[in-house]
Structure formats: C-alpha cells, structure tokens
C-alpha positions as CSV (number, residue, x, y, z in Angstrom):
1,X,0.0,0.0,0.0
2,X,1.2,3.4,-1.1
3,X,1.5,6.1,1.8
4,X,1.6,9.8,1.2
5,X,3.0,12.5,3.3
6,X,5.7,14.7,4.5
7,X,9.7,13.4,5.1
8,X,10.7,12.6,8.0
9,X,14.3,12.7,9.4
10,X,14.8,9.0,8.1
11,X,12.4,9.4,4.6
12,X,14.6,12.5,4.0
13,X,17.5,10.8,2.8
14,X,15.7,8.1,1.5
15,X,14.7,10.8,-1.1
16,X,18.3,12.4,-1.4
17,X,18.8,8.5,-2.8
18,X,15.9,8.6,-5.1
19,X,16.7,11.9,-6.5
20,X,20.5,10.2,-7.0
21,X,19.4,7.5,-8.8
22,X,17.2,9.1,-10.9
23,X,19.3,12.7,-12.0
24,X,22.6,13.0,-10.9
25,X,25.7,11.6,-8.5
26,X,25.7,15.2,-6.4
27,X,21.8,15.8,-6.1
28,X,22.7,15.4,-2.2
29,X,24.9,18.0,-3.1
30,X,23.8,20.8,-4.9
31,X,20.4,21.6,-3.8
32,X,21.1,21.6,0.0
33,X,18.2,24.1,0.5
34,X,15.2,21.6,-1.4
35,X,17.1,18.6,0.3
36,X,17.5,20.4,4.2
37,X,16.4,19.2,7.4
38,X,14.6,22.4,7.5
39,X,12.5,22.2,4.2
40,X,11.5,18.6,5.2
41,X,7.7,19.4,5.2
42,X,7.8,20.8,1.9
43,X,8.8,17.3,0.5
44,X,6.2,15.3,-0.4
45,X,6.5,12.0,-0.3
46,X,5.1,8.8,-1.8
47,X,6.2,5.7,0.4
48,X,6.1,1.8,0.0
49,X,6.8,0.7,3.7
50,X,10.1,3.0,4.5
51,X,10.9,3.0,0.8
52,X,10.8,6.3,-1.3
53,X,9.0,5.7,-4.4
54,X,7.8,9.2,-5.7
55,X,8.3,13.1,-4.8
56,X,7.6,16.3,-5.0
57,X,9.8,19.2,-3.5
58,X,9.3,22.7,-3.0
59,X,11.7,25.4,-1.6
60,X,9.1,28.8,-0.6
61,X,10.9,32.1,-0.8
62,X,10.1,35.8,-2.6
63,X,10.9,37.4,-4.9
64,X,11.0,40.9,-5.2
65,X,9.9,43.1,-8.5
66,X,10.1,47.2,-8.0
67,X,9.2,47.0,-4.0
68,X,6.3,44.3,-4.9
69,X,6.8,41.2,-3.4
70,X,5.5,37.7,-4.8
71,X,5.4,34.7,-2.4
72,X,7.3,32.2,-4.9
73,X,7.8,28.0,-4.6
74,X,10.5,26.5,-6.3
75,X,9.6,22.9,-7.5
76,X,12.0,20.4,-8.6
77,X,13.6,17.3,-8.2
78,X,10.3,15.9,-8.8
79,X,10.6,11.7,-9.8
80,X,9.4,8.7,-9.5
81,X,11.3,5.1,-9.5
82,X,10.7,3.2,-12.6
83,X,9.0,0.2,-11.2
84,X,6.5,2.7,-10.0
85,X,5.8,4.9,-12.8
86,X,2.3,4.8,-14.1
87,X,0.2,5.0,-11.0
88,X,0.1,8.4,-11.1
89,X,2.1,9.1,-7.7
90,X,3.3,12.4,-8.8
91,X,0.7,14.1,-9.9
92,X,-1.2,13.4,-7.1
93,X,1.8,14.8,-4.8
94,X,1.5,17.9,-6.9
95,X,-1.7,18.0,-5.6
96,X,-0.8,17.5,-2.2
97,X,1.7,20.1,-2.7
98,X,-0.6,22.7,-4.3
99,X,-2.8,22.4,-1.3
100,X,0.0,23.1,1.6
101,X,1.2,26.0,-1.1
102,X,-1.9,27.2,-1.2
103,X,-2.0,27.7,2.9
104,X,1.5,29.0,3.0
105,X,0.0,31.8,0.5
106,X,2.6,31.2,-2.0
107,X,1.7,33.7,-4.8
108,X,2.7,31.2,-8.2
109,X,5.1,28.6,-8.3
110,X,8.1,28.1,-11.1
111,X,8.8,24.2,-11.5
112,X,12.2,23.6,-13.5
113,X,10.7,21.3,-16.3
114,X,7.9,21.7,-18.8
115,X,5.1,19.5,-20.6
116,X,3.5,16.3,-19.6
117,X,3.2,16.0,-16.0
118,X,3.3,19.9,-15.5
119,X,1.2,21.0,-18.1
120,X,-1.6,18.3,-16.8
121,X,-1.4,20.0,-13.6
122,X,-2.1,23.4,-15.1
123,X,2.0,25.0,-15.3
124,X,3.0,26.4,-18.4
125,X,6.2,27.4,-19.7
126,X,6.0,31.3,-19.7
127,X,8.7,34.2,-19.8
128,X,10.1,36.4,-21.5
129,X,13.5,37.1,-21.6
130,X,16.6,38.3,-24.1
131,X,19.6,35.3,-24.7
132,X,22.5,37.1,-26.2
133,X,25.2,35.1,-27.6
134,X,28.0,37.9,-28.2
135,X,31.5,37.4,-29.5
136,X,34.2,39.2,-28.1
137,X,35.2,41.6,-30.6
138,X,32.2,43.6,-29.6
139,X,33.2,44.7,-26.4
140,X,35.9,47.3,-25.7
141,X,38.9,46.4,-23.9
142,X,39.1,48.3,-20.4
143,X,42.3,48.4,-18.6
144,X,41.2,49.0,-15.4
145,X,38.9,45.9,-15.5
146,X,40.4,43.0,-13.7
147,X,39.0,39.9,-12.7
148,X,40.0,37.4,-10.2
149,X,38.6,34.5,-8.8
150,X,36.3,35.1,-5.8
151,X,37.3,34.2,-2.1
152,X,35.6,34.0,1.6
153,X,36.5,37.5,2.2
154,X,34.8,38.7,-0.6
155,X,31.5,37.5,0.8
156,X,29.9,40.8,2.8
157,X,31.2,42.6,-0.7
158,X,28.9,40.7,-3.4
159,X,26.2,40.5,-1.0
160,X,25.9,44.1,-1.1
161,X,25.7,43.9,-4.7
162,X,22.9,41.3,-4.9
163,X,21.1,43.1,-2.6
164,X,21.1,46.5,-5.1
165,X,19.4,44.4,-7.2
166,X,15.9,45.8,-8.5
167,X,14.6,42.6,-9.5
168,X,16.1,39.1,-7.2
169,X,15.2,36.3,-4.8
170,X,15.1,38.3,-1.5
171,X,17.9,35.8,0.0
172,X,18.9,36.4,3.6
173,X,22.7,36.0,4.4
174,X,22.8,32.1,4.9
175,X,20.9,30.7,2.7
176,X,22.8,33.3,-0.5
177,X,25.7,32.0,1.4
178,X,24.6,28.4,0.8
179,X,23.2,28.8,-2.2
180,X,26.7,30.3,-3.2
181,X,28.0,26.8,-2.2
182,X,25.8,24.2,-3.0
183,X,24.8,25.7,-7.0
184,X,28.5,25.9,-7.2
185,X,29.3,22.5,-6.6
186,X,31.0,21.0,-9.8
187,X,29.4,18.7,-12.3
188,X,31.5,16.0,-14.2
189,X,30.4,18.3,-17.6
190,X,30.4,21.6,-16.8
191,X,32.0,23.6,-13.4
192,X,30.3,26.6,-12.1
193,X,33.5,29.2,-11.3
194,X,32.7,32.9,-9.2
195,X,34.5,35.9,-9.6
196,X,34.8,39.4,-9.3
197,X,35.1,42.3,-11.6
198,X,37.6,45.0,-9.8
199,X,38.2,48.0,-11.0
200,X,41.2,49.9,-9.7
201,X,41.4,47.3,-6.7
202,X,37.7,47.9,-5.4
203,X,35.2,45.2,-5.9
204,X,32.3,46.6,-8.5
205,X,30.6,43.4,-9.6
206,X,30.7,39.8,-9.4
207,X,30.1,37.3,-12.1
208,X,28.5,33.2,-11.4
209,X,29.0,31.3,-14.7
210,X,28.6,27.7,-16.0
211,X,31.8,27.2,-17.5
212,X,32.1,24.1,-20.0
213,X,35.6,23.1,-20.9
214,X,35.4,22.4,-25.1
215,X,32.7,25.5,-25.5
216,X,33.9,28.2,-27.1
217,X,31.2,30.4,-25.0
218,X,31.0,31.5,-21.5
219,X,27.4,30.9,-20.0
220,X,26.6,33.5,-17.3
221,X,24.8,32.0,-14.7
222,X,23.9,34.9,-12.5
223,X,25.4,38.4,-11.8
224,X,25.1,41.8,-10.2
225,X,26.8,45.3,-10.5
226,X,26.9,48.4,-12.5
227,X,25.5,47.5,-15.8
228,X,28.0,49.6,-18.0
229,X,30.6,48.6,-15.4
230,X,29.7,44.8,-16.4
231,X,29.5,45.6,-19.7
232,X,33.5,46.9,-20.1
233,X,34.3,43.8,-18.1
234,X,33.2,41.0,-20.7
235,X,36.4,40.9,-22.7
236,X,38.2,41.0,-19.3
237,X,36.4,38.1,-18.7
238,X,36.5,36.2,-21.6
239,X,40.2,36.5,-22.2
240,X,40.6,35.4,-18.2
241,X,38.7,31.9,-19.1
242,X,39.9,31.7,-22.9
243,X,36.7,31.8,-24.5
244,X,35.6,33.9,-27.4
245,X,31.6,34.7,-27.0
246,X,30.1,35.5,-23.9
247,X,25.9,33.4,-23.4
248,X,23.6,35.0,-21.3
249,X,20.0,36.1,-20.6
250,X,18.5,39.2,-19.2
251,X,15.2,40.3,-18.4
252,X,13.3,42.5,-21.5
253,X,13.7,45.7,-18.9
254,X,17.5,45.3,-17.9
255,X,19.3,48.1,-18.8
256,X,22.0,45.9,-20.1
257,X,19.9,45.4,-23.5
258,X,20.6,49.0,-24.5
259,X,24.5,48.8,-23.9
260,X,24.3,45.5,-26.6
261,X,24.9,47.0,-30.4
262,X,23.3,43.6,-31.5
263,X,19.6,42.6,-31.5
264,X,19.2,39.6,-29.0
265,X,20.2,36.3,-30.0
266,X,16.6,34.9,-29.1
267,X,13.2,35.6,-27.4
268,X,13.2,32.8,-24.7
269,X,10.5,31.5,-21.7
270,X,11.9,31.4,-18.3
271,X,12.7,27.7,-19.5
272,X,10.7,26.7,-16.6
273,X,6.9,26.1,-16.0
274,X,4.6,28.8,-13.7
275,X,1.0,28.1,-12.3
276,X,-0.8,30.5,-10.2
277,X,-1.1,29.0,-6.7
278,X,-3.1,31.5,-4.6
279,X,-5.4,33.1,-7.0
280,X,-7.0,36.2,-4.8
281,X,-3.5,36.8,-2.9
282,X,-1.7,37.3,-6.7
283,X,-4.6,39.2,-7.8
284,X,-4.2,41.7,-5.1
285,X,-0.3,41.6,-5.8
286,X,-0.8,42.3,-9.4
287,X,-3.4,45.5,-8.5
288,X,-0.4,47.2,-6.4
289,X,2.3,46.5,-9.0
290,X,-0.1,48.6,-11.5
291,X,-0.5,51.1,-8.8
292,X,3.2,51.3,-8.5
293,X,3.6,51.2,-11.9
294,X,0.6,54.0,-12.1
295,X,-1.2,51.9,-14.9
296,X,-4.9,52.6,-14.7
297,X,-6.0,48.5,-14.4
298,X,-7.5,46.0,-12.3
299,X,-7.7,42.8,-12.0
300,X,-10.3,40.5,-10.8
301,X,-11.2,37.2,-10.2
302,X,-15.1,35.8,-12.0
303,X,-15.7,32.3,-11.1
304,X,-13.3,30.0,-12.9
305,X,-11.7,33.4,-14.5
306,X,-10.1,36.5,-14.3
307,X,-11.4,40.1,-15.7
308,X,-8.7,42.7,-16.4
309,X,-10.3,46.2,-17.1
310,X,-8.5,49.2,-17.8
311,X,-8.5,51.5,-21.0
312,X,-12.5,51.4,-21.1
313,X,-12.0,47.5,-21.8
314,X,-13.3,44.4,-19.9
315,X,-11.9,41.2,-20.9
316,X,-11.9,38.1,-19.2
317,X,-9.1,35.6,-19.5
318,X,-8.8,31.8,-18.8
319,X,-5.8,30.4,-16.5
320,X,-3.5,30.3,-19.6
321,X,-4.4,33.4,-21.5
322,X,-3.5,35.4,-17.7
323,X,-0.4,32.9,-17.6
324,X,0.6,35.1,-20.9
325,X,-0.3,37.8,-20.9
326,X,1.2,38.7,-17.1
327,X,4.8,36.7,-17.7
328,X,4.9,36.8,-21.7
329,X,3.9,40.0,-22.3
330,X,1.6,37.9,-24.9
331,X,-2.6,39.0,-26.1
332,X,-3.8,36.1,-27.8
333,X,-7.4,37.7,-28.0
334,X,-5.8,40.8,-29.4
335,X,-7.4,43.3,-27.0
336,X,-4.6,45.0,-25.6
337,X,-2.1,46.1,-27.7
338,X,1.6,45.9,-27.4
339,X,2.1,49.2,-25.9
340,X,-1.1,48.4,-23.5
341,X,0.8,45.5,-21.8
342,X,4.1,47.7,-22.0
343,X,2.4,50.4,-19.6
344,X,0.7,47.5,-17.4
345,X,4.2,46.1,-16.4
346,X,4.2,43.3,-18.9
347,X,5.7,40.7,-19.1
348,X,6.9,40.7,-15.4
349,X,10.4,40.9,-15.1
350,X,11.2,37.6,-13.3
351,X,14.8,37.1,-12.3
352,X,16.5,34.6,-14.5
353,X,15.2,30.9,-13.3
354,X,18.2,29.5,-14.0
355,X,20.6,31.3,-11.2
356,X,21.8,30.2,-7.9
357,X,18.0,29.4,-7.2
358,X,17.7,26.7,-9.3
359,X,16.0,24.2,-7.2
C-alpha cells in the first residue's frame, strides 16, 4: 500500500537516494536548500513501507519586482522510481503540494521542467527574456577591468551587490551564502567558477557562470553590478577563461539590453513552467504592482476566471491566457495592444530561473 506524506528525518535521505538515482551523483549535493532538514515538510512524499517511491519538492521564498513582493515555490527534483511509474504518484503529490502551497500563500510557483506531468497540472512554460550570444570583438577592452577568482573575504562585498538588485530572490545572508555553495558545486560536464570584476582594486561586480571546458562560449549563470561597469568587463572576462563569446540572458527591462549594439540572439520563456497558486493573494499583488507602476488596471477574479479592465476594456481571461499575458507580455485575444501591456508592467520581469535558485 502506497503512503503519502511529508519526510521525516529518516524518509529525507531516502529521497536524497531517489533523486540520485534518478538525476545525478551530487543531487545530495547541490540543492542543499530543497534537500535540508529544515525544508522537510515541503517534501512530499510517496512511500512503499520506508521505501521512497515518488516526490515532489518545494523550496518557498520571494521574490521581489520594484518593491512588490511575490510569495514564490520552487519545485523540482520531482521523480518517481521506474517500477513505479504509471500510478500516477506524482501528480497526485502535486496536488498535495498545491494544497499546503496554497495555505503557506505562496503567490505562483516556477517548476524547473515543462510539458507532460506539469502541463496536466495546469504550469506552463511562460517568460520572457533576451539570450544574447555575443562574440568578443564587440566589447571594448578596459584596462582598469580585472578579474580574479572570488574568495571567503569577498563575501559581505557581493552581497551588497545582490542586494542592489531591482529585481532578485530576497535571499537572507545564509541561505545566499549556501546557495553560493551548494549551486557551485561541480558537475563532471560543466564547473560553475565565481568571480569578481575589480576596477582599480575595489570590488564593482561579481560574475556566477557555467563554464564548459570544449565550449567556445561562456554561459553567465547569475550576476550583479553596475550594468555599463559589467559591460566593459566581458572581454576581461572572456580573455581570463579563454573563450571567445560570452551566453547570457537578461530580463526584457534590464538596462543591459541597450548597452548590446546587436539585437538579442533569441526571445526565450523562463525555461521553466509557472501556475498560479493562490489566486486572490496574486490578484491583489498584481493590482499594487499597477499602482506602483501607475497603470490605470485592475484585476479581478469571476468564477473559474479572471477580468482585467483598464483603457474602457473588460476582458476576461482563462488560467492560460493570464499565464501570458502577465509573464509573456503575450494577447492572444488581441485586445490589448503591445504598448497596452508595456504600460501594465508586462511581461513581469522575473529574475532569470536558472541562477543560484535553481531548485
């Protein structure tokens, strides 16, 4: 007989174990925060006697956009082992999970993986984002950019700089601090190397990439600083790791789009699924980032639907048309026109999904 419910201090590991077998050698390893002691009743569980034979994990935290703050839940490491596929188990742990999300207020969840078991449970794979792939004859050559390879003592120093950060995970000291170690931790393809851009011996930015040996690109993972500062360091950094093209993705608003002479390489998702958890909670949440925006709309919940008015319009959207039109920037009736969802805040300018809170 199949149990369900929350780890326990011996179930825990039991799941590390599943998650090893079924991803990776260093699950254990890298996502410390999913995986802790502390997050153990936010891993749901599907058990066979003591055995773990299916879970769901979430990791709650915010995320901060302009002042606004959205209740987030990072799902992932979500598997099931193969003599037990079939039944079902996770997707009724999603459940589970939706309805202990759905106490804890959490806003919308982002779930790293797309299709199939996600889309059945109502997630889409929504974003919008620019992916740059730049070579480095683009970028001027700075002298006073150096970069060196982060240490301990830089710590209080790039903290600082997440923390002037418009649009981030609001991560207290210890768990950016574990974060920092754990989605660091070295994969047999690809290493995940921190530094720091210095610019006449003061720290001014620090760079998180995923660095793969035979690429010819460098893929930056996360970063914060100066924009322009970061700009004038990119051939500093490419010549420090050999490479000739720098890979990464900014939100539609950053101000690092208008320092890039080239149009972006591609209009990408988050690469990761979102579903609205607590419906009247994100509502409100959406009404005060118009106001703080000052964008004469409201939203509203009908039933089974929502109602955006604004602009002497009334239009009422389904889960997935809302699921575009807030994180795409995306009107598949037509009603609002580009520079409509421009002056609601549209698309949301999510922090890239794939940084250090990757879960």
């Amino acid at each position: 007989m199949i149990l369900f419910q929350t780890a326990n201090k011996k179930t825990r590991l039991s799941a590390i174990e599943l998650s090893i077998r079924t991803f990776k050698a260093n699950m254990g390893e890298q996502f410390t925060l999913l995986f802790s002691h502390h997050n153990r009743k936010h891993m749901f569980l599907a058990l066979d006697g003591q055995k773990v034979v299916s879970m769901v994990n979430y990791y709650p935290s915010r995320i901060t956009l302009n002042g606004i703050q959205f209740n987030v839940a990072s799902i992932g490491s979500v598997c099931t082992d193969t003599a037990y596929r079939g039944q079902n188990l996770a997707s009724k742990l999603l459940i589970n999970a939706e309805q202990a999300m759905i106490q804890s207020s959490i806003d919308f969840t982002i779930i790293s993986g797309s299709g199939g078991i996600y889309e059945r449970f109502g997630a889409r794979d929504v974003g919008y984002n620019h992916e740059y792939l730049i070579p480095i004859e683009q970028f001027p050559k700075d002298e006073k950019m150096h970069i060196r390879v982060y240490q301990d003592s830089d710590f209080e120093d790039i903290y600082a700089f997440y923390q002037n950060e418009s649009h981030r995970y609001l991560r207290t000291k210890a768990e950016f601090k574990q974060l920092l170690k754990s989605q660091t931790v070295a994969d047999t393809y690809c290493t995940y190397p921190v530094v720091v851009i210095e610019k006449e011996r003061r720290i001014v930015g620090y760079v998180i990439l995923n660095h793969y040996e035979d690429a010819k690109d460098l893929w930056v993972k996360e970063f914060a600083g100066n924009r322009r500062t970061f700009y004038n360091a990119i051939q500093a950094l490419l010549t420090f790791f050999k490479k000739t093209e720098i890979h990464l993705v900014v939100s539609a608003i950053d101000p690092l789009n208008e320092l890039f002479s080239t149009k972006p390489h591609k209009i990408i998702t988050q690469e990761a699924s979102i579903k609205i958890i607590h419906r009247t909670d994100f509502v409100s949440k959406i009404n005060h980032y118009f106001s703080k925006q000052k964008a004469d709309y409201e939203l509203s919940i009908s039933g089974a639907f929502y109602v955006l008015k604004g602009q002497q319009k009334r239009h009422q959207l389904n889960d997935d048309e809302l699921l575009l039109l807030i994180f795409s920037g995306q009107n598949s009736s037509e009603i609002w026109h580009k520079q409509e969802i421009q002056s609601m805040g549209f698309p949301l300018p999510l922090p890239w999904s794939h940084n250090l809170n990757y879960q």
